[in-house]
C-alpha positions in Angstrom: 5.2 17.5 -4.4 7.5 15.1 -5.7 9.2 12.5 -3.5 12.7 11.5 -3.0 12.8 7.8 -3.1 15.4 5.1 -2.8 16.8 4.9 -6.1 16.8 8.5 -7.6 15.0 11.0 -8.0 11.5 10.4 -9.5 8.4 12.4 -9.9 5.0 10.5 -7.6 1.6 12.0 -8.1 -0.3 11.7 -4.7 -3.1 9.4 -5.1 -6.2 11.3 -5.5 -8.2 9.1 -3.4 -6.1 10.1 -0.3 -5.0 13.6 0.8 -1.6 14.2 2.8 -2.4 16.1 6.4 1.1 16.4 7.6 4.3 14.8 7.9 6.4 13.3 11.0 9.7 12.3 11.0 10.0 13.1 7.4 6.9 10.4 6.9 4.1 12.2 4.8 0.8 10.6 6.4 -2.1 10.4 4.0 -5.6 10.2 5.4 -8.1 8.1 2.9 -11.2 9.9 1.1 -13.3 7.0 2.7 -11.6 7.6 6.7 -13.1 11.1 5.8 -16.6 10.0 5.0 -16.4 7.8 8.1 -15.4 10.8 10.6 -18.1 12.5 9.3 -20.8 9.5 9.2 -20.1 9.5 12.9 -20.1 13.0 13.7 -23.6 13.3 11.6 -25.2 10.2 13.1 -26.4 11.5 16.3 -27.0 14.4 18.8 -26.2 12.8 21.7 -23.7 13.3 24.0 -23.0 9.7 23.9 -22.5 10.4 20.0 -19.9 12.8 20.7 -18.3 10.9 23.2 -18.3 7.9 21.2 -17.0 9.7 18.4 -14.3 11.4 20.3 -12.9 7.5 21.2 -13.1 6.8 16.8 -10.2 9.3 16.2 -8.6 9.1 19.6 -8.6 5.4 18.4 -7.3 6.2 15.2 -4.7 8.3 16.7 -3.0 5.1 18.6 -3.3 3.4 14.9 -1.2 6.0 13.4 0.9 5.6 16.4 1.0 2.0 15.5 2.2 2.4 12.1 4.9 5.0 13.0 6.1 2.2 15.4 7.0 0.3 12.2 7.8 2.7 10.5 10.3 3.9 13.0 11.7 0.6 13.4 12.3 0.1 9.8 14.3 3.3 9.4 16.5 1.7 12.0 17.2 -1.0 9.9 17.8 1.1 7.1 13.9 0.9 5.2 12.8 3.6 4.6 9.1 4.4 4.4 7.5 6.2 1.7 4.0 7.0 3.9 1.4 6.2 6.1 -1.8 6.2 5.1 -5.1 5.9 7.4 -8.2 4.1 6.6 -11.4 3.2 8.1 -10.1 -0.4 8.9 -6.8 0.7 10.0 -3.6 2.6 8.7 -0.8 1.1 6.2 2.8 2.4 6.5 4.4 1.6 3.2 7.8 0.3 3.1 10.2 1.5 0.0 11.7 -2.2 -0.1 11.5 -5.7 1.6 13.0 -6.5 4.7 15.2 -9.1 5.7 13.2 -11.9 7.5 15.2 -11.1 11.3 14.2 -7.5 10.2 10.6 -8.4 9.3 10.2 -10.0 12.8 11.0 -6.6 14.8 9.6 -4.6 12.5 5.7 -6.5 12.7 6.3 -6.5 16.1 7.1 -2.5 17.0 3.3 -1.9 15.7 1.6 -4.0 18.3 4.4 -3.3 21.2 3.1 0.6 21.0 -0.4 -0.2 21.4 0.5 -2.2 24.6 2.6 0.6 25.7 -0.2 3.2 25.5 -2.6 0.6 27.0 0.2 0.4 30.1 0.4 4.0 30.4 -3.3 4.6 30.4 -3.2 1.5 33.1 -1.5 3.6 35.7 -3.2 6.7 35.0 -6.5 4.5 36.0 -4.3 3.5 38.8 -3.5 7.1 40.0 -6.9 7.9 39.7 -8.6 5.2 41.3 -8.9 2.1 39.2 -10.3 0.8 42.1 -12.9 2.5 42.7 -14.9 3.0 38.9 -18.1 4.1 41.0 -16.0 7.4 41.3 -14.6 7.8 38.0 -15.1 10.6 35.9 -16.5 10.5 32.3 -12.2 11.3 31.2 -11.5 8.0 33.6 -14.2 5.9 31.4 -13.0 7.3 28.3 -9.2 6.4 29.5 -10.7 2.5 30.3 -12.0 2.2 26.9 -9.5 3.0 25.3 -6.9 0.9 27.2 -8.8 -2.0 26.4 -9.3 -1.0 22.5 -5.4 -0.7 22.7 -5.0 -4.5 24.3 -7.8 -5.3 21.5 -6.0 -3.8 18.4 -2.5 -5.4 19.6 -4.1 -8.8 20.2 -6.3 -8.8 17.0 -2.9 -7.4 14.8 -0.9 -10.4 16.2 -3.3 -13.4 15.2 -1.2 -15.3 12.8 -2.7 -14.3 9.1 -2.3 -11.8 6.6 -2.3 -8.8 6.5 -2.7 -8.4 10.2 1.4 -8.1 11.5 0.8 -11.4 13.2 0.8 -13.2 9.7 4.2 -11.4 9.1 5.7 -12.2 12.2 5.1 -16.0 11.6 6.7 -15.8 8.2 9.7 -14.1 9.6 10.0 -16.5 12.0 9.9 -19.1 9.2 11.9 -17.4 7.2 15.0 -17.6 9.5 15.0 -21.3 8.6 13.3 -21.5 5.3 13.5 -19.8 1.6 10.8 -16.3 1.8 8.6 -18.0 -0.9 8.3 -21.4 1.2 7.8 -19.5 4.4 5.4 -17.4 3.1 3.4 -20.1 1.4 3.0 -21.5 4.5 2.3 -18.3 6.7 -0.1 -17.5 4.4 -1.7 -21.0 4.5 -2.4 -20.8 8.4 -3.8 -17.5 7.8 -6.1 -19.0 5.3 -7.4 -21.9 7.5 -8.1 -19.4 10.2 -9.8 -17.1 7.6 -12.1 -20.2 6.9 -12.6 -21.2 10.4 -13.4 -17.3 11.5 -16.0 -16.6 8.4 -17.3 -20.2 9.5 -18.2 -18.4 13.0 -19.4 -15.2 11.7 -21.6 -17.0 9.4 -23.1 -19.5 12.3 -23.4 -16.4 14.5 -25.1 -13.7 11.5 -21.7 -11.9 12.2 -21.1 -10.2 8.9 -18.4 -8.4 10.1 -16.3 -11.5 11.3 -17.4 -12.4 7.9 -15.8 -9.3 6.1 -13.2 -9.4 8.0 -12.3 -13.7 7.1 -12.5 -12.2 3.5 -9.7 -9.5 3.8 -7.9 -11.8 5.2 -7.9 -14.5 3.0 -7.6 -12.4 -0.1 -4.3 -11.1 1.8 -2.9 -14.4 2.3 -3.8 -15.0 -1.1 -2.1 -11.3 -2.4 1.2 -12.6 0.0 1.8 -15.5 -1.8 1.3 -14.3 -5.4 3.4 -11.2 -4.5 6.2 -13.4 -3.0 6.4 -16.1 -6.5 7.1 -13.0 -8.3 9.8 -11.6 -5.9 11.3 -15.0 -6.6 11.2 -14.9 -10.3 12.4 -11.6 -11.2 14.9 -11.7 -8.1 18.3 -10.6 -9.9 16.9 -9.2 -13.4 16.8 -6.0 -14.5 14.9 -3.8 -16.2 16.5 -3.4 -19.9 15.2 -7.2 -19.6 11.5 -6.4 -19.6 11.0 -3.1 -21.3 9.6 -2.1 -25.2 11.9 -0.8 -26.8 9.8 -1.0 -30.0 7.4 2.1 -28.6 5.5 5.0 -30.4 6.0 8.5 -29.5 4.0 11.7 -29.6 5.0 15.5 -30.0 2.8 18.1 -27.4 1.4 19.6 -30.9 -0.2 16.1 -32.0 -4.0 16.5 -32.0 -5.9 13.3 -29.5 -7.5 12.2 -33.0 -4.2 11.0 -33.9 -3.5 9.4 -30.5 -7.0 7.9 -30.0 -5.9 6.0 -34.5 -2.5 5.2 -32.6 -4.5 3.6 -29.6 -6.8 1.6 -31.2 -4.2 0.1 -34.0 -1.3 -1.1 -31.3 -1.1 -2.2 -28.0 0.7 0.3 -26.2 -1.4 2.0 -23.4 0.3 5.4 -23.0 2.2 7.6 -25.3 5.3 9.5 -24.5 5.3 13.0 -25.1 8.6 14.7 -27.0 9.7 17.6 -27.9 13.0 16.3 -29.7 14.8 14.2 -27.2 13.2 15.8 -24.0 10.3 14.2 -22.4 7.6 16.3 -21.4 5.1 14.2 -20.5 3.2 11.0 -20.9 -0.3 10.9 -22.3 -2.4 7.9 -20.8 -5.0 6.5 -22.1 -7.6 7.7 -19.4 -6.4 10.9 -19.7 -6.2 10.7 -23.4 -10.5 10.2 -23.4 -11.5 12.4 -21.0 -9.4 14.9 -23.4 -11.2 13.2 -25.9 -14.6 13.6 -24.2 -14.2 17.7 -22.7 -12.0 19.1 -25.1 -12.8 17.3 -28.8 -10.5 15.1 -31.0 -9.1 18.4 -32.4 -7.4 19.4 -29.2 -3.7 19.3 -28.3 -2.0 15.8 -26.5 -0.2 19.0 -24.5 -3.3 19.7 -22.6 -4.3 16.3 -21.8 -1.1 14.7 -21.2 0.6 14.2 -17.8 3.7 16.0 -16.6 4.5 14.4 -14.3 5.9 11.1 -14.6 8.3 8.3 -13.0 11.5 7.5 -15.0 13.9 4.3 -14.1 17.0 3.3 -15.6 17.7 0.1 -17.9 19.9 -0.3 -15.2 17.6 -0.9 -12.2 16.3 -4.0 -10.6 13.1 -5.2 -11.9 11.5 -5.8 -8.5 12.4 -2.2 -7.5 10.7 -0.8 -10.6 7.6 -2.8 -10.0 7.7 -1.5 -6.3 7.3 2.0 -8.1 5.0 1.1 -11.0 3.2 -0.3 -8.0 2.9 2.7 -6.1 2.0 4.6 -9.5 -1.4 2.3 -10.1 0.3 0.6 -12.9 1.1 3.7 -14.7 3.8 3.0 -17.6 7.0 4.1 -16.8 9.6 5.8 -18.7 13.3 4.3 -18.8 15.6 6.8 -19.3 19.3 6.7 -20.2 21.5 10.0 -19.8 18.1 11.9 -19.8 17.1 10.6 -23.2 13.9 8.1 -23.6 15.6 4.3 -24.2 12.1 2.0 -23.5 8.5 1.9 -21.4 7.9 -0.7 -18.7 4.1 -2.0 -19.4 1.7 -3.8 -17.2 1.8 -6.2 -20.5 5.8 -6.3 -20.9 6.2 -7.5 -17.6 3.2 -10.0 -17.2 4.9 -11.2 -20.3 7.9 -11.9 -18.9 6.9 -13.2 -15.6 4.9 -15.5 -18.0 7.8 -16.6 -19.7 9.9 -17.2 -16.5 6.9 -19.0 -14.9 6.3 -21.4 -17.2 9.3 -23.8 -16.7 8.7 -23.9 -12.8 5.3 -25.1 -13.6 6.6 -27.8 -15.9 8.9 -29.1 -12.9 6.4 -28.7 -11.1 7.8 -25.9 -8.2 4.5 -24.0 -7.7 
């Protein structure tokens, strides 16, 4: 179904690699193809009733993540952020945030996550209290069950808060920063931390024949590493729009055009997808992917109409640049369509913008700001 989002109306194709369960507070939450695998890895991987058990802690587990992310999710809608969905997977959940907080913002908002995990780790704490804490010779298999997973909650809300991306405690530190210091500086610098540790915790898993610490020092420095190139381009195409940055110059196709004729077009320019016309109405937009496995089931004698897309994500000329990257983001790169009074005006590329963050770059290289 399409999805309302903060500025307009705009069609968004859920990602086939994740499938939306339900929704919560007007949240969708999307669980990952690869969560699903893992649910049933476990459920298949023994007989036991220690299987079961253990597998019954996995999506209780899981349960207090997605908790976790609503807590910043929540928290964000009381700031105004809205957020577009949650989506679990095997290493954790992701609630995604339809713009960029405010550093004071930020702070709260990294926080809420970990703060819910301690507050079900409390509450099971005085359940295990009620019951007799005390006395664990006595407890019942629900009692062990209730233990383990107060002390995964204190786990997940201590690991979250070590000071790296993307775990929240890398975003608290650059909000913290932030209150003093310009977002790209603070960033560089939260992310630099969270690199050092990275090193210093694949170092360990390494010495030990820890693989996991080891995957996990990876994730984590790639993240720092995805923070800081994500916040240089928030800093260079702060305050441009996107009439700046999109091809005007762009080649059109009509739903009766056979894919032979859009597979010449393809090869002889250097546009990636094709809009899709019917006079001044757009109907849809043929991509390249979809344009060869049209090519591939259906022969180059077939219509673009069968192959091509309808459903698509406009913007205005209008709109901010970093806005309508947030949305060719969430779209996998997918061109998008800039619209004027309904009728087609330009296409925002992967290449037009590279281009132009390219362009903007290169004299804070030459004085030497990155």
């Amino acid at each position: 179904m399409p999805e309302e989002l903060k500025d307009g109306a705009e069609k968004r194709a859920p990602s086939g690699l994740s499938v939306r369960i339900f929704s919560a507070f007007g949240i969708p939450v999307r669980v990952h193809f690869t969560f699903l695998l893992f649910l049933t890895w476990l459920a298949l991987s023994g007989k036991s009733s220690e299987a079961s058990i253990y597998s019954a802690l996995v999506v209780a587990l899981f349960f207090c993540v997605l908790l976790h992310e609503f807590g910043h999710a929540l928290v964000a809608r009381a700031f105004g952020v809205k957020t577009r969905d949650i989506t679990l997977y095997p290493m954790g959940g992701v609630a995604m945030l339809d713009s960029r907080p405010t550093a004071f913002q930020e702070l709260w908002i990294a926080l809420a996550g970990p703060a819910v995990n301690v507050v079900i780790a409390v509450l099971l704490f005085f359940y295990l209290l009620v019951a007799g804490i005390l006395n664990m010779d006595q407890a019942t298999n629900f009692d062990s069950f209730a233990m383990t997973l107060m002390i995964a909650n204190l786990g997940l809300a201590a690991f979250n808060l070590i000071p790296a991306f993307p775990m929240d405690g890398g975003r608290v530190l650059r909000s913290l920063l932030g209150l003093a210091l310009p977002d790209r500086q603070a960033t560089k610098i939260a992310a630099g931390v969270g690199q050092v540790l990275a090193l210093l915790l694949g170092s360990v898993g390494l010495a030990m024949g820890n693989f996991i610490l080891v995957i996990i020092a990876f994730v984590v420095f790639i993240g720092a590493s995805h923070e800081v190139t994500a916040s240089v381009t928030r800093t260079l195409i702060a305050g441009h729009l996107v009439k700046e940055v999109m091809v005007t110059d762009f080649v059109s196709l009509q739903p009766n055009d056979l894919l032979s004729k859009a597979s010449e077009l393809s090869s002889s320019s250097n546009q990636p997808d094709f809009p899709v016309l019917f006079g001044d109405e757009v109907l849809g937009l043929l991509r390249k992917i979809d344009m060869q496995t049209g090519l591939y089931n259906n022969g180059p004698a077939s219509y673009v109409a069968g192959s091509m897309k309808r459903e698509f994500t406009q913007v205005s000329p209008e709109a901010k640049l970093e806005d309508a990257l947030a949305k060719m983001n969430d779209q996998k790169g997918e061109t998008l369509l800039v619209t004027e009074n309904s009728v087609l005006v330009g296409l925002l590329t992967n290449h037009s913008v590279s281009q132009f963050i390219n362009t903007l770059d290169i004299p804070q290289r030459q004085n030497g700001a990155l």
